[in-house]
N, C-alpha and C positions, 0 to 999 in steps of 0.2 A: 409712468407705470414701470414697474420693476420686472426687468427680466429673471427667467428663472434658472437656474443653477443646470450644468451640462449633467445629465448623465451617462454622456462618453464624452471620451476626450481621443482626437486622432494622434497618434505618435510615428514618428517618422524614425530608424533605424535602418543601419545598414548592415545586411549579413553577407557571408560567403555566399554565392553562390551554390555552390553541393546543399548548404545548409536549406536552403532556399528551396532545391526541387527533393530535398527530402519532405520538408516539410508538403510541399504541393503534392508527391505522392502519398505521406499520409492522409492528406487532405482527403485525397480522391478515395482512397480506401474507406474512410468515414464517412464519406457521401456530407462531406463540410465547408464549408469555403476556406481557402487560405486564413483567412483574416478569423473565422470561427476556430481551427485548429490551433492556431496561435496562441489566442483567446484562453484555450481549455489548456494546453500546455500550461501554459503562465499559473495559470489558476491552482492546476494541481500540483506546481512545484513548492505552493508553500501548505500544502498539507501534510499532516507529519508524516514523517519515512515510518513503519513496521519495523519493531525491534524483534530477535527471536521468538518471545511470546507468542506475540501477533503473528507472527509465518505459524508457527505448530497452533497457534487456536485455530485460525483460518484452515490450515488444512484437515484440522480433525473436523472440522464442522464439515467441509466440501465431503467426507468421507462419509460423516454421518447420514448426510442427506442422501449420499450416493448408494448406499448401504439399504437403507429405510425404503428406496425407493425401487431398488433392484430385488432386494431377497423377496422371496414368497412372506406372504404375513405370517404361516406358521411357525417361521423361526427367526422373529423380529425377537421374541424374549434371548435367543442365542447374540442377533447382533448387538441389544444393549448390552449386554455380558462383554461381551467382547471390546464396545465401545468404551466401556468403564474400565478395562483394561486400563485400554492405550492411553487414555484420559491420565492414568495413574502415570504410567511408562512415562507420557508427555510431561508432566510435572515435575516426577523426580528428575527425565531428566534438563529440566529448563536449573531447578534446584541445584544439579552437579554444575551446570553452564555460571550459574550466577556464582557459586563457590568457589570454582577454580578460574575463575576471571576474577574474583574478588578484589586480586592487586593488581589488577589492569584499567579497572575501570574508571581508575583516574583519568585515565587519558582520553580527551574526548570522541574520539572516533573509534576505539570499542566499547565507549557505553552507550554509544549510536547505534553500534551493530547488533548490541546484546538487549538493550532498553527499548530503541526507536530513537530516531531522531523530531523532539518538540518541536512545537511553532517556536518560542523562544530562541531557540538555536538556531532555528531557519532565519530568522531575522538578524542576524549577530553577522 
């Protein structure tokens, strides 16, 4: 009879110490196990980084919602007004960012900073 393939594998590593009860403090803060903290760090180190885009989308949305959900509904038609602004402000200016980075962006850690850093690149 054929056994079946692991889906965990135990890993043995050795950290600092500091690194160790930082980690168990976050642990404790996330109501996690060590070994579950761990786990979910690892996990999200290889998901992409957020380039400027993604910070100014992410905040105009956190704003919109924030917005929509505070004003009175009678001057919801004012905050999309307003939202459609920033929207615009936000784009030109990511536009001016990618512009005047244009001859920088060769280099790979400011079109990290400016684009996001890929999986791709994560793995390199």
């Amino acid at each position: 009879m054929r056994r079946r393939k692991a889906t965990t594998m135990q890993v043995n590593a050795r950290l600092e110490t500091e690194l160790v009860h930082r980690l168990e403090t976050r642990a404790r803060e996330n109501r996690a196990s060590l070994s579950e903290e761990i786990k979910t760090r690892l996990i999200n180190s290889f998901e992409p980084e957020p380039g400027a885009a993604d910070f100014l989308g992410s905040w105009v949305s956190q704003l919109r919602d924030t917005l929509e959900a505070d004003v009175p509904k009678e001057k919801i038609e004012e905050v999309w007004d307003c939202l459609r602004e920033i929207d615009a402000e936000f784009a030109k200016f990511y536009g001016f960012l990618e512009n005047k980075l244009s001859t920088y962006v060769r280099y790979p850690r400011v079109r990290e900073l400016l684009r996001g850093k890929t999986k791709a690149a994560r793995q390199e």
